[in-house]
N, CA, C and O atoms as a MOPAC input file, in Angstrom:
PM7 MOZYME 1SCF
protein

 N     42.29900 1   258.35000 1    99.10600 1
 C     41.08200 1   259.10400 1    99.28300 1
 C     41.12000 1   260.31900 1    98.36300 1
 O     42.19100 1   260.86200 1    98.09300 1
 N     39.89600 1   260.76800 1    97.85500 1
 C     39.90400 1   261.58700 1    96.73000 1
 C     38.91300 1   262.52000 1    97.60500 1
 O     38.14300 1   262.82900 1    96.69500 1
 N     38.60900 1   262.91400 1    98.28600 1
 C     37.67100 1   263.71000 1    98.96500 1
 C     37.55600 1   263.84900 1    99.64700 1
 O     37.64800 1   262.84400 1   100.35300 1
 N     37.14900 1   265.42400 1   100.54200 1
 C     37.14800 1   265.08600 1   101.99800 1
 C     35.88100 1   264.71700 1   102.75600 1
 O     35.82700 1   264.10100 1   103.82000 1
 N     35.07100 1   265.09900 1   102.17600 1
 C     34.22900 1   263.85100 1   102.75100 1
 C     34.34100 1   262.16800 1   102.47700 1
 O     33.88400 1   261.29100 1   103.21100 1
 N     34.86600 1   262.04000 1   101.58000 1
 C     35.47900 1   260.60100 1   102.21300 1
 C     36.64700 1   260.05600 1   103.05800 1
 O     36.95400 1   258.93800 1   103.47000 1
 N     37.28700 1   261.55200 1   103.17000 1
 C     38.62600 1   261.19800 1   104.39200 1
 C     38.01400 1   261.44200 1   106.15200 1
 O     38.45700 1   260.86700 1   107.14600 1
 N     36.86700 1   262.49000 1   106.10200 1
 C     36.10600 1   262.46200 1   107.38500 1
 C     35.54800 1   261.19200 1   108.16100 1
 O     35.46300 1   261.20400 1   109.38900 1
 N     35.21300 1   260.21600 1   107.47800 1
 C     34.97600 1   259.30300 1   108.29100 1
 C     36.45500 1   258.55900 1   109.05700 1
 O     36.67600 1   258.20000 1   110.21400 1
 N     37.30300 1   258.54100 1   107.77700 1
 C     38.51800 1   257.78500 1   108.49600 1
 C     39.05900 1   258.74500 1   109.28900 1
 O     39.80700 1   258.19900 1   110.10000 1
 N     39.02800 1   259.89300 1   109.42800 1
 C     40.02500 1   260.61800 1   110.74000 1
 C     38.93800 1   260.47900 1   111.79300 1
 O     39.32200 1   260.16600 1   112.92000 1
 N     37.80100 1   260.64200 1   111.61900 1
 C     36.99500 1   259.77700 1   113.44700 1
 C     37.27600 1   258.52400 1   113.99400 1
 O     37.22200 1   258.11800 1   115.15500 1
 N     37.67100 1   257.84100 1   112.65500 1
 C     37.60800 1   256.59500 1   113.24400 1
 C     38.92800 1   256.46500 1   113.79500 1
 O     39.01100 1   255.72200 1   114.77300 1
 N     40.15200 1   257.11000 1   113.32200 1
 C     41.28700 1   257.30800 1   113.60500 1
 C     41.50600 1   258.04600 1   115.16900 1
 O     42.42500 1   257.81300 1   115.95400 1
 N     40.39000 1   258.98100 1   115.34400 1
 C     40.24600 1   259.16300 1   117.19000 1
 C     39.82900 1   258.58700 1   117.33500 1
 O     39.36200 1   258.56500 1   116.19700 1
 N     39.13600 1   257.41800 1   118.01400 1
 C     37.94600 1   256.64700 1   118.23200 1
 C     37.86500 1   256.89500 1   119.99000 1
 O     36.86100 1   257.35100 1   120.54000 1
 N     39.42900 1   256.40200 1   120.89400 1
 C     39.89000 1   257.22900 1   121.64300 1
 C     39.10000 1   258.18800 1   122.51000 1
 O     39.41800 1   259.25700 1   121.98900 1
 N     38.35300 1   258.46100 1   123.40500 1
 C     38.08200 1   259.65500 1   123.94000 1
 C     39.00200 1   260.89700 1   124.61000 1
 O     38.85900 1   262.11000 1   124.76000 1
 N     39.99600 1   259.92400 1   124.91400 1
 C     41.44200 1   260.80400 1   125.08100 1
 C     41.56300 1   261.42300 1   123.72700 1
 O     40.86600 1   262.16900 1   123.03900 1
 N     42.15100 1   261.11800 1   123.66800 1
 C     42.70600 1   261.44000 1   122.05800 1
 C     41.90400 1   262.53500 1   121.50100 1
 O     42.48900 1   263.58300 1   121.22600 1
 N     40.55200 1   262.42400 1   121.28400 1
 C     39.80000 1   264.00700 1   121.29700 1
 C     39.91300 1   264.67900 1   121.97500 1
 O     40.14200 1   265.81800 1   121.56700 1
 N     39.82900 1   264.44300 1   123.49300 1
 C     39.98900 1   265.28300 1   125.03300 1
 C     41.36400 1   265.82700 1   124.16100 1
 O     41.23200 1   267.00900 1   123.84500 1
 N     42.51100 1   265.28300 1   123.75600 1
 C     43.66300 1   265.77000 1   124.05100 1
 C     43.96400 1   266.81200 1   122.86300 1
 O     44.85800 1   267.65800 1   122.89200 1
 N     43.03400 1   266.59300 1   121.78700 1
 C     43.02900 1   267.22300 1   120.21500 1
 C     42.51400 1   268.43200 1   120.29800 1
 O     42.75900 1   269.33200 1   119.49500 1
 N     41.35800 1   268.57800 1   121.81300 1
 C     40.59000 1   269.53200 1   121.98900 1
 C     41.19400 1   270.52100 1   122.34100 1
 O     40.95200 1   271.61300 1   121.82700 1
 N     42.22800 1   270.34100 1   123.41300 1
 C     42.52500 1   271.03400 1   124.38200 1
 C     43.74300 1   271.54000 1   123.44600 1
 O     43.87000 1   272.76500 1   123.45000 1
 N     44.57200 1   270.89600 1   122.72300 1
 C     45.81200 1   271.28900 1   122.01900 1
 C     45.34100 1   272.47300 1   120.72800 1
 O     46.11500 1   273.35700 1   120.36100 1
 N     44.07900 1   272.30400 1   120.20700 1
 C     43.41100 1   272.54200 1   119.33300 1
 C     42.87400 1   274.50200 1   119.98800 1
 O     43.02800 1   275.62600 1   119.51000 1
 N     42.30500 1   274.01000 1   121.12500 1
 C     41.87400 1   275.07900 1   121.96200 1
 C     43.25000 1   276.13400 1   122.69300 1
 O     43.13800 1   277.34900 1   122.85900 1
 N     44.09600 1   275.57700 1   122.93200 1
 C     45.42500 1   276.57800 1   123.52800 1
 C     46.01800 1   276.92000 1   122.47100 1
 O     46.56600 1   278.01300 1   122.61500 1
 N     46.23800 1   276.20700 1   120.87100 1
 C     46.49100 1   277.15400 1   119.98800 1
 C     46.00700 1   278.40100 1   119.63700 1
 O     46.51600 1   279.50200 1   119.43100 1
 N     44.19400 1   277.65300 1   119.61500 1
 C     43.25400 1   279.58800 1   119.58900 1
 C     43.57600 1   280.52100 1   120.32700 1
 O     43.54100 1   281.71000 1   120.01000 1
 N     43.94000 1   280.04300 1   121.44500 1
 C     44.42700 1   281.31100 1   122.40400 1
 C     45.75000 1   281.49000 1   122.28400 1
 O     45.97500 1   282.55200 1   122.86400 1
 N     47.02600 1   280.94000 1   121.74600 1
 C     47.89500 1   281.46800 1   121.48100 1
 C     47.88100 1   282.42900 1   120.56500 1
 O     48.17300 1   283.60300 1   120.79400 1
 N     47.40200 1   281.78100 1   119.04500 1
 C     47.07000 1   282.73300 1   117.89900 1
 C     46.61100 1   283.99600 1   118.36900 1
 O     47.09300 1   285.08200 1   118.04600 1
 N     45.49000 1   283.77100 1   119.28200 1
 C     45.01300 1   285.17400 1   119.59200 1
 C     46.06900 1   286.05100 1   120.66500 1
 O     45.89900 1   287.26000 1   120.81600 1
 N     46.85500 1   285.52200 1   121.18100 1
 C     47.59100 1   286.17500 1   121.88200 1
 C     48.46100 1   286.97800 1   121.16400 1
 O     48.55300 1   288.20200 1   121.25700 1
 N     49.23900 1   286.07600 1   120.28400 1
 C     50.52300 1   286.25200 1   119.17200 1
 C     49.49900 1   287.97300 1   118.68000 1
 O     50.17200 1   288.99500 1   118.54900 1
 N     48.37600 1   288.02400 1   118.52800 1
 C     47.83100 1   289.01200 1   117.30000 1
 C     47.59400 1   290.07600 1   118.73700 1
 O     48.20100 1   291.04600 1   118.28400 1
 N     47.25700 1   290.41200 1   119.75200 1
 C     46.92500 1   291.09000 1   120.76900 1
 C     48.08700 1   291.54500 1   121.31000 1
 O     48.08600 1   292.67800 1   121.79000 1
 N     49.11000 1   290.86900 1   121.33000 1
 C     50.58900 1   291.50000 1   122.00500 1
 C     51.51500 1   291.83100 1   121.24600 1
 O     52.50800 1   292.39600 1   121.70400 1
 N     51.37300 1   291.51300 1   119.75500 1
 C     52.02300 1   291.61400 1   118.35400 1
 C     53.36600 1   290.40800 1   118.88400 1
 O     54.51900 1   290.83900 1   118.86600 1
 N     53.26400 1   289.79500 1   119.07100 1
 C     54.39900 1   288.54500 1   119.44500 1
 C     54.26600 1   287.27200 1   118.46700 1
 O     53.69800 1   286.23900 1   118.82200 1
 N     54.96400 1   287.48800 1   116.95100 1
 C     54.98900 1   286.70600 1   116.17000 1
 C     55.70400 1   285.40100 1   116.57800 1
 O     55.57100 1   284.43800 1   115.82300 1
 N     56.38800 1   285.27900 1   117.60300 1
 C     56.96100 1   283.87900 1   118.20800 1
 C     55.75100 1   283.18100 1   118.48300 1
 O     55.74600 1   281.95700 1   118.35600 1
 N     54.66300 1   283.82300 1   118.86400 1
 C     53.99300 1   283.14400 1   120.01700 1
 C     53.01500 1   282.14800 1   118.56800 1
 O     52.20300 1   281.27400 1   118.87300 1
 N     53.26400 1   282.44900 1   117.34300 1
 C     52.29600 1   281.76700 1   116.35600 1
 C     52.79600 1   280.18600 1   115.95900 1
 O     51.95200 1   279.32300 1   115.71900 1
 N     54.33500 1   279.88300 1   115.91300 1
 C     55.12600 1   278.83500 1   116.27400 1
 C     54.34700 1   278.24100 1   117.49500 1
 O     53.43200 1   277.46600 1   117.21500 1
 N     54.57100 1   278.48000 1   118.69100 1
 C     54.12000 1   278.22300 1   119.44300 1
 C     52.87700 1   277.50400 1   119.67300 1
 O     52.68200 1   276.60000 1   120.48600 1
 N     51.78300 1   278.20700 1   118.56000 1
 C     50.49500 1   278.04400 1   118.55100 1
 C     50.05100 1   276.54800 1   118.01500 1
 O     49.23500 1   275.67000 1   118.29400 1
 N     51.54000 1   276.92400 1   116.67900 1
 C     51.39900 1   275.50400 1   116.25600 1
 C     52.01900 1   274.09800 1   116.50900 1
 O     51.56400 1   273.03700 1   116.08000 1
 N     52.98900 1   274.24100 1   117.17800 1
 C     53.71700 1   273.23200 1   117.88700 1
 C     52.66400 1   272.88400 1   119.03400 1
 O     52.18500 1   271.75100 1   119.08600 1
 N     52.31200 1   273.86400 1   119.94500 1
 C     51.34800 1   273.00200 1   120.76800 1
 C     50.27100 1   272.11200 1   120.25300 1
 O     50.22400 1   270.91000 1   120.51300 1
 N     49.18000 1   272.91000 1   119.31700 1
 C     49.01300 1   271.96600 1   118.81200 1
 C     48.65800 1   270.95900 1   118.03200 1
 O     47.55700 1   270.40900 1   117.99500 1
 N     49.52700 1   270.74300 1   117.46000 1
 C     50.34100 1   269.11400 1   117.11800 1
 C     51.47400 1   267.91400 1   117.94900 1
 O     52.01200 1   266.83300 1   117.70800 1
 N     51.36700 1   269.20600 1   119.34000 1
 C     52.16100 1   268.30700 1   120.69600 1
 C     50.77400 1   267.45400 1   120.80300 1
 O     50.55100 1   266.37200 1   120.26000 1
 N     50.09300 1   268.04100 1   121.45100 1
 C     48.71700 1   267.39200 1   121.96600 1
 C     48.44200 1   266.78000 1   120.95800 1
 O     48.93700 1   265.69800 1   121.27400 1
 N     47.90700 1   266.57700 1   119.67000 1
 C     47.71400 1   265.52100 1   119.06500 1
 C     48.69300 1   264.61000 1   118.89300 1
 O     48.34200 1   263.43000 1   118.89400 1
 N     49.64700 1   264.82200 1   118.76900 1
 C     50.85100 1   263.54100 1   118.09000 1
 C     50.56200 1   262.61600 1   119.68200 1
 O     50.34400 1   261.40700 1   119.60300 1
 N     50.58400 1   263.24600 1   120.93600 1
 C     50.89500 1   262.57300 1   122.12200 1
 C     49.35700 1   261.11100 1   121.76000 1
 O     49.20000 1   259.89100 1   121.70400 1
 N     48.55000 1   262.49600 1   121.60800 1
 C     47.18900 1   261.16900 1   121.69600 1
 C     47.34400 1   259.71100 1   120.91600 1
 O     46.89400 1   258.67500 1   121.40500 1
 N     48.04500 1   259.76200 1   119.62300 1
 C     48.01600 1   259.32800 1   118.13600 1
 C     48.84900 1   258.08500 1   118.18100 1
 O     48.59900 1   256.91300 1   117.90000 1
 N     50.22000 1   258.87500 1   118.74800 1
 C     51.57200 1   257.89800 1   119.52300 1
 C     51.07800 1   256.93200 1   120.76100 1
 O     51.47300 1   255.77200 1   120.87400 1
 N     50.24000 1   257.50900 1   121.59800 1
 C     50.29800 1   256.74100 1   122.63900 1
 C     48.70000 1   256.44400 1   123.36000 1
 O     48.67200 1   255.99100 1   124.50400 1
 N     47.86000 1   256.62600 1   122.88300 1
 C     46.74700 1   256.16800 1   123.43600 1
 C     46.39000 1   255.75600 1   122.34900 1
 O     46.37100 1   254.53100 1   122.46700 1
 N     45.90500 1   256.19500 1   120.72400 1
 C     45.64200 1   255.09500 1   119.78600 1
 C     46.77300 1   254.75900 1   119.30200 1
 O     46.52700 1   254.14000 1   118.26700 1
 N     47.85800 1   254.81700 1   119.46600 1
 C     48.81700 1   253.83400 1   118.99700 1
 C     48.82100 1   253.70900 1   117.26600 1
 O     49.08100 1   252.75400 1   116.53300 1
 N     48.40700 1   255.14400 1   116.96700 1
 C     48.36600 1   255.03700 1   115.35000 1
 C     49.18800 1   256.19300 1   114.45300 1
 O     49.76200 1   257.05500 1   115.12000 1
 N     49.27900 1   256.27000 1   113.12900 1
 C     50.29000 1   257.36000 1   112.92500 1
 C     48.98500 1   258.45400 1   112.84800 1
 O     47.80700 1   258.10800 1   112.75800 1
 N     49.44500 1   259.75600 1   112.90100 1
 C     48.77800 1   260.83600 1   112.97000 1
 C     48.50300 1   261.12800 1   111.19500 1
 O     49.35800 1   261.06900 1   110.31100 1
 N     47.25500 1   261.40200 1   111.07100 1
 C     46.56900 1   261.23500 1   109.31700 1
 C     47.38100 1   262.85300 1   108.98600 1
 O     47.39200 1   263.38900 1   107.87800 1
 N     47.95200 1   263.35900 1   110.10900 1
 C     48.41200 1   264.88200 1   109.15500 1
 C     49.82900 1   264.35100 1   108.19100 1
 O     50.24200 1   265.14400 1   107.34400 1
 N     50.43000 1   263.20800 1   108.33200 1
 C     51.75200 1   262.92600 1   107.97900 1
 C     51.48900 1   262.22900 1   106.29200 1
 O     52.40800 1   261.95000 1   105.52200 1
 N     50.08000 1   262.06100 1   106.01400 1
 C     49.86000 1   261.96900 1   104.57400 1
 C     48.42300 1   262.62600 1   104.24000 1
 O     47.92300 1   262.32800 1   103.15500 1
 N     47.68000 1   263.56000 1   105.16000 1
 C     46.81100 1   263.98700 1   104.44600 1
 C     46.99100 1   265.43800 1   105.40200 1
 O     46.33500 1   265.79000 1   106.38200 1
 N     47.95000 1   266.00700 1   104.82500 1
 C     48.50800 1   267.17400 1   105.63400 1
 C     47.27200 1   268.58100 1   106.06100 1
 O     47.03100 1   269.04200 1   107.17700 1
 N     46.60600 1   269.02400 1   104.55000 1
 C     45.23600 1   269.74500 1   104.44100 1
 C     44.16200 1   269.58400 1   104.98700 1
 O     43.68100 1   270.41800 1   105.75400 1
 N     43.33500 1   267.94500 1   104.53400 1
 C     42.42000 1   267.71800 1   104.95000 1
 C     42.69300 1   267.36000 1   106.73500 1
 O     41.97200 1   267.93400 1   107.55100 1
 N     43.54200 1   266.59600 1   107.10600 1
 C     43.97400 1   266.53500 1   108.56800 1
 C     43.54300 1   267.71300 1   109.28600 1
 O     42.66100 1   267.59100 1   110.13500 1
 N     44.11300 1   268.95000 1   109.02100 1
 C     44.26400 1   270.07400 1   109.58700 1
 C     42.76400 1   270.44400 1   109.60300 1
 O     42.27700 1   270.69200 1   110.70700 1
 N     41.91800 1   270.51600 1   108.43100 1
 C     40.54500 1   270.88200 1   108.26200 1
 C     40.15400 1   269.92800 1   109.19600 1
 O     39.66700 1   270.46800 1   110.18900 1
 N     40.19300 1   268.25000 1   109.27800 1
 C     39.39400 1   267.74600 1   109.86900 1
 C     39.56500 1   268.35700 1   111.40600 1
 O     38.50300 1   268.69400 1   111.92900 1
 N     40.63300 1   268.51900 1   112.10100 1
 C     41.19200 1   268.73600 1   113.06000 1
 C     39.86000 1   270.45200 1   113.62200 1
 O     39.64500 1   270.83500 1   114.77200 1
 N     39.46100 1   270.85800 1   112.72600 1
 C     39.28800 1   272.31200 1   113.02500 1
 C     37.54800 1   271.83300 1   113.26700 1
 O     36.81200 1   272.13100 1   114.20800 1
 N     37.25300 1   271.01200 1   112.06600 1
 C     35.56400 1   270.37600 1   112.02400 1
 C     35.28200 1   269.81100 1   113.46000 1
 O     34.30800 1   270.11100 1   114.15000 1
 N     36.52600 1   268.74200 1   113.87800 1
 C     36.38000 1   268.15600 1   114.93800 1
 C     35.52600 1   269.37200 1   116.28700 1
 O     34.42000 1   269.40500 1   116.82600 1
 N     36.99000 1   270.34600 1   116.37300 1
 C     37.33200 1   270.98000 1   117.71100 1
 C     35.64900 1   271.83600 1   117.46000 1
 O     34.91500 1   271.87700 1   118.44800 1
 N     35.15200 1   272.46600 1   116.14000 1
 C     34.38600 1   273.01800 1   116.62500 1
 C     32.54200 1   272.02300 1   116.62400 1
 O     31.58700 1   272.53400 1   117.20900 1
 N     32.42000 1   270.77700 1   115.94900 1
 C     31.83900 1   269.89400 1   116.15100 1
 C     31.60900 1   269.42000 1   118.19000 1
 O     30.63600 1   269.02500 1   118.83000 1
 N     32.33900 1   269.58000 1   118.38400 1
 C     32.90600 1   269.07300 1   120.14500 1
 C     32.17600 1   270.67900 1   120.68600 1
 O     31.17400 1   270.68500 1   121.40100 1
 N     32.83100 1   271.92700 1   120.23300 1
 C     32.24600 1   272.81800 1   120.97700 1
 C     30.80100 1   273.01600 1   120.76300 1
 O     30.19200 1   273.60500 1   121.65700 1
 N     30.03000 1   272.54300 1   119.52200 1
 C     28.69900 1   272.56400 1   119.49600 1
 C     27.91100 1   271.51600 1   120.35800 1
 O     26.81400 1   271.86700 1   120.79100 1
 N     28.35700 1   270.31400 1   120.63100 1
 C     27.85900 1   269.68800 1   121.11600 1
 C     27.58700 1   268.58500 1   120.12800 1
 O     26.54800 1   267.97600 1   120.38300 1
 N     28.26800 1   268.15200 1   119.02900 1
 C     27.27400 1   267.77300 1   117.92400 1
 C     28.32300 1   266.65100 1   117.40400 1
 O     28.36700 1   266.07800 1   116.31500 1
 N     28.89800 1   266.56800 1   118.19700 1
 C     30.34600 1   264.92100 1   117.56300 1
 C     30.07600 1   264.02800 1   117.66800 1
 O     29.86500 1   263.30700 1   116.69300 1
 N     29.95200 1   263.64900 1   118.83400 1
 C     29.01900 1   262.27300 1   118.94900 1
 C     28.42600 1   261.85900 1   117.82400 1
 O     28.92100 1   261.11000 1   116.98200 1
 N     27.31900 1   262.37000 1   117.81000 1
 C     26.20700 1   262.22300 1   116.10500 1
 C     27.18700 1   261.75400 1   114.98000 1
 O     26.89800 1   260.81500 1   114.23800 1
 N     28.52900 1   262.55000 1   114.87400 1
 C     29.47600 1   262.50400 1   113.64800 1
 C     30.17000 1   260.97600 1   114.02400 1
 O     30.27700 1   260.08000 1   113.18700 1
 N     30.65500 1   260.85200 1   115.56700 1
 C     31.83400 1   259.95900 1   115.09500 1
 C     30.40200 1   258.29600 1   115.44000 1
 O     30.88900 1   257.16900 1   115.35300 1
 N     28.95800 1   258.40100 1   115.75600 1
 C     27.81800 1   257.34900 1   115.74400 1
 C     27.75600 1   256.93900 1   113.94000 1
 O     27.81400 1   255.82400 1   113.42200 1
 N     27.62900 1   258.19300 1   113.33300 1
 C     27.51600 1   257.95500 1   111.75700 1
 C     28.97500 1   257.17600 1   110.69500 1
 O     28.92200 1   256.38200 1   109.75600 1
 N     29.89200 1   257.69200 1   111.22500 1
 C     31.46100 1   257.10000 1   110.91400 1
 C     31.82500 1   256.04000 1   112.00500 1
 O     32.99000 1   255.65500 1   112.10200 1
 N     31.08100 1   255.67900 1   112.62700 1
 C     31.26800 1   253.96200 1   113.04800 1
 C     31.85300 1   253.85600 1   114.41500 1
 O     31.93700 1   252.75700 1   114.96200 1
 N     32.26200 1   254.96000 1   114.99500 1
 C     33.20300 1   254.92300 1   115.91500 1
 C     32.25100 1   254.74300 1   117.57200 1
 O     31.92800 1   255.67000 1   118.31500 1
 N     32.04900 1   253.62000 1   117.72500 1
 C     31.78100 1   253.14300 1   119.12000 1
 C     31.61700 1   254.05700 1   120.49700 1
 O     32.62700 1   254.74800 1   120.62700 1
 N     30.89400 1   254.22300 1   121.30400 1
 C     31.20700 1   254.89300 1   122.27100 1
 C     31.79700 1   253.84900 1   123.22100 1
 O     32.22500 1   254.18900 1   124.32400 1

């Protein structure tokens, strides 16, 4: 893939999963609040933290409900971007529409 709009369709289709978003969301969402913690208490541990969680919550979804490898292990950048499009796509209300257009089934 040479673009990220042409790697966006394959990381939806790669959640297809509703877990797997549920779980991207929530790992995605307790990092924001770590990050923001780490910067509010000055606790530079807590930014590790931010990021190990998550990529806990996604790898779990990836490994074991789609049963696929996680797209950050060869598209390390765009992964991470898609990962951020996703979480705030989901908080608008507006994913669905994305993963109806990239093929992904309800």
């Amino acid at each position: 893939m040479r673009t990220f709009a042409e790697f966006w369709p394959f990381y939806l289709r790669e959640h297809a999963q509703p877990l797997t978003r549920r779980l991207h969301f929530a790992g995605t969402t307790l990092s924001v609040l770590l990050l923001l913690a780490a910067l509010a208490l000055h606790r530079p541990w807590m930014i590790l933290a931010a990021v190990v969680c998550g990529y806990a919550f996604a790898w779990v979804g990836h490994f074991f409900v789609e049963h696929n490898r996680p797209a950050t292990f060869k598209y390390p950048l765009w992964s991470l971007r898609a990962d951020w499009k996703m979480w705030t796509l989901a908080l608008a209300g507006r994913l669905e529409a994305e993963l109806q257009r990239a093929g992904v089934a309800r």
